[in-house]
Wavefront OBJ file of the C-alpha trace (Angstrom):
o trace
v 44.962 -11.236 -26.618
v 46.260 -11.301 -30.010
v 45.960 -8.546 -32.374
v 44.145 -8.834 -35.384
v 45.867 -7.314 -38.628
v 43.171 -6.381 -41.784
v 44.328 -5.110 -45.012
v 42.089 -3.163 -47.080
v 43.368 -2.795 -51.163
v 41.066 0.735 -51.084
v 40.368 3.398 -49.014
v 36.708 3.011 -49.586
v 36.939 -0.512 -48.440
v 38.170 0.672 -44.903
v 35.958 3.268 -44.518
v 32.810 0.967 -45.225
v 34.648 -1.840 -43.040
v 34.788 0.539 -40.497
v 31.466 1.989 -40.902
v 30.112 -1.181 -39.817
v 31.810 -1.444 -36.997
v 30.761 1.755 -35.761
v 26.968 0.790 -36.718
v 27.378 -2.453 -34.283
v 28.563 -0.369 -31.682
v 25.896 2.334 -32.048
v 23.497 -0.553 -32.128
v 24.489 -2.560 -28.982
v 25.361 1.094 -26.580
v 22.439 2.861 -28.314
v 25.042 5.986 -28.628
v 25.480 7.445 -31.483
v 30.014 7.170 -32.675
v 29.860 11.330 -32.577
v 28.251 11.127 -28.849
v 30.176 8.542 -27.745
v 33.786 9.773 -28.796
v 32.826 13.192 -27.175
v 31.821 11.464 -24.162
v 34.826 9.086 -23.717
v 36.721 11.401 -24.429
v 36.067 14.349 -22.131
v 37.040 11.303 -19.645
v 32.997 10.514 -18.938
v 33.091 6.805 -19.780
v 35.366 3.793 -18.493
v 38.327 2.586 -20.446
v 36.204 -0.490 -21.258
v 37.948 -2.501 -24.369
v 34.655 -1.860 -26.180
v 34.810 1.761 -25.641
v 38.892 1.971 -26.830
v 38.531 -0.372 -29.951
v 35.409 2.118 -30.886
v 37.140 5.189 -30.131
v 39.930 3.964 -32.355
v 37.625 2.550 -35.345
v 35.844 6.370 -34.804
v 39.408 8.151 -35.259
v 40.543 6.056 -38.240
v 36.871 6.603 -40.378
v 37.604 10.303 -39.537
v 41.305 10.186 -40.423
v 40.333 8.193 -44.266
v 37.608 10.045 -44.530
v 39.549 13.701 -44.566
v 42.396 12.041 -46.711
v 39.603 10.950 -49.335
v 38.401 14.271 -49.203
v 41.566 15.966 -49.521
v 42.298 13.718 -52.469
v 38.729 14.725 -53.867
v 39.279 18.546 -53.107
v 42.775 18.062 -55.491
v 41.134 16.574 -58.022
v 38.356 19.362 -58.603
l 1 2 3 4 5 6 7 8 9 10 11 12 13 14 15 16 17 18 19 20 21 22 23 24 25 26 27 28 29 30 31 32 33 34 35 36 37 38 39 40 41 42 43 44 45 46 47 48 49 50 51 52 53 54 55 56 57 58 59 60 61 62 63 64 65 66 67 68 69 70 71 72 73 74 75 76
């Protein structure tokens, strides 16, 4: 399986990119990201690829999101 490379020219652009993906996920598992990332991992859920590829797309949102709102905080 080949890895797939995307390049975003804003901040905003990942975090909407990834907001999607989260939404399908939440969609097709019925789970919300939050529920899901606290359930997979306190080690509840299987190491589907699904469930690693969302767990990942939940810890970058959270990562841009606290850099935008670091940036935000600076510029107040």
């Amino acid at each position: 399986m080949q890895k797939q490379t995307t390049v975003y020219y804003s901040r905003v652009d990942a975090i909407i990119a990834l907001a999607k993906r989260l939404n399908l996920y939440e969609r097709r598992y019925q789970l919300s990201s939050e529920d899901f990332f606290d359930q997979f991992h306190k080690g509840q859920l299987e190491d589907a690829i699904d469930f690693v590829e969302w767990a990942n797309d939940y810890q970058n949102l959270l990562a841009l999101k606290a850099e935008v709102e670091e940036r935000l905080s600076y510029a107040a």
